[in-house]
N, C-alpha and C positions, 0 to 999 in steps of 0.2 A: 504494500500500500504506500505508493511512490507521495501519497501528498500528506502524511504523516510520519514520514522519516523525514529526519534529517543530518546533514553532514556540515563539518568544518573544512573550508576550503581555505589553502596558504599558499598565495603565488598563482592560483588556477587548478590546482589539483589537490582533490580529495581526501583527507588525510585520517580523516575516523569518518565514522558513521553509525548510526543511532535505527536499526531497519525496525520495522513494524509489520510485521506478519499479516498478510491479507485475513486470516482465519486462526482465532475467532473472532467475530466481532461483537461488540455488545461492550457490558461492563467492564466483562475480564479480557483482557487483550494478551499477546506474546508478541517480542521482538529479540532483537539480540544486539550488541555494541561490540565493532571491532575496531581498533587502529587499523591503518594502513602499513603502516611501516610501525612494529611495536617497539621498537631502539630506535624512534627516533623521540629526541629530547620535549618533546612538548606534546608525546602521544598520550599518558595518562592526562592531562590537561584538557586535548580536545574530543578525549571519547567523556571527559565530565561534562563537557560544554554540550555535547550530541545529549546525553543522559536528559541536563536540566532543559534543554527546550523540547524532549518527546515527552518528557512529566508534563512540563506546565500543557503543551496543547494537550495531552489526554485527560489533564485537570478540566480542560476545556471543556472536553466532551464528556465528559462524567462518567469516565473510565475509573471503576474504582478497583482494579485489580491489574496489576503488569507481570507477568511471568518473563522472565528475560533467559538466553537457549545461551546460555555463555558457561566456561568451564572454569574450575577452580584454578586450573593452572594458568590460567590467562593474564599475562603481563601489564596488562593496563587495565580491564574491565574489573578485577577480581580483585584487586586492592583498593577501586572506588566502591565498591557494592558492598564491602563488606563494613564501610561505613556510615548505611543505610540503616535505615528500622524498618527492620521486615516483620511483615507478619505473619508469612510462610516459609519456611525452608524445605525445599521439595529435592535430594539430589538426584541428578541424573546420573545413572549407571553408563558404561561406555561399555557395546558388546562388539564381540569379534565377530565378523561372517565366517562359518569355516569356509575352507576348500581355498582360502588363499583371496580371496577377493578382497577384501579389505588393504589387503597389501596394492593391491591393482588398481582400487579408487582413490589410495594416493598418490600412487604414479600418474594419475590423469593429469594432462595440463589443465 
């Protein structure tokens, strides 16, 4: 849902982004927050900048629930969120495909 995301742009190019899941829609909503380059010096910074302008429009819209699809191990998202008051903690498990494909959907360009 391109008109409820948003991103910080430095110089012309995209540097975080803040995405908003087309589904589901309603109250409870899911997106997820990446850097673009997460070593670069000002990427925690503007994945917080992405964070507070998809809060405030979802405050908008009377979104009273945000699930966000990011990992613990996440070098910029996962050290701003854990500074949040949540009032779910749901983790996600990470599973293997057998037979080797998961190794294969990283290899994809």
């Amino acid at each position: 849902m391109h008109e409820h995301s948003w991103a910080v742009v430095r110089d012309g190019v995209i540097t975080a982004l803040a995405d908003l899941y087309d589904e589901p829609v309603g109250a409870r909503r899911e997106g997820c927050l990446e850097a673009v380059d997460a070593a670069a010096p000002h990427a925690r910074a503007d994945v917080a900048l992405c964070l507070a302008a998809m809060l405030e429009d979802l405050h908008g819209l009377s979104v009273e629930s945000l699930d966000l699809d990011n990992h613990p191990t996440d070098p910029h998202a996962a050290p701003l969120l854990v500074t949040l008051r949540r009032t779910e903690v749901d983790p996600v498990q990470l599973v293997e495909i057998p037979n080797g494909l998961t190794a294969q959907l990283r290899d994809v360009p």
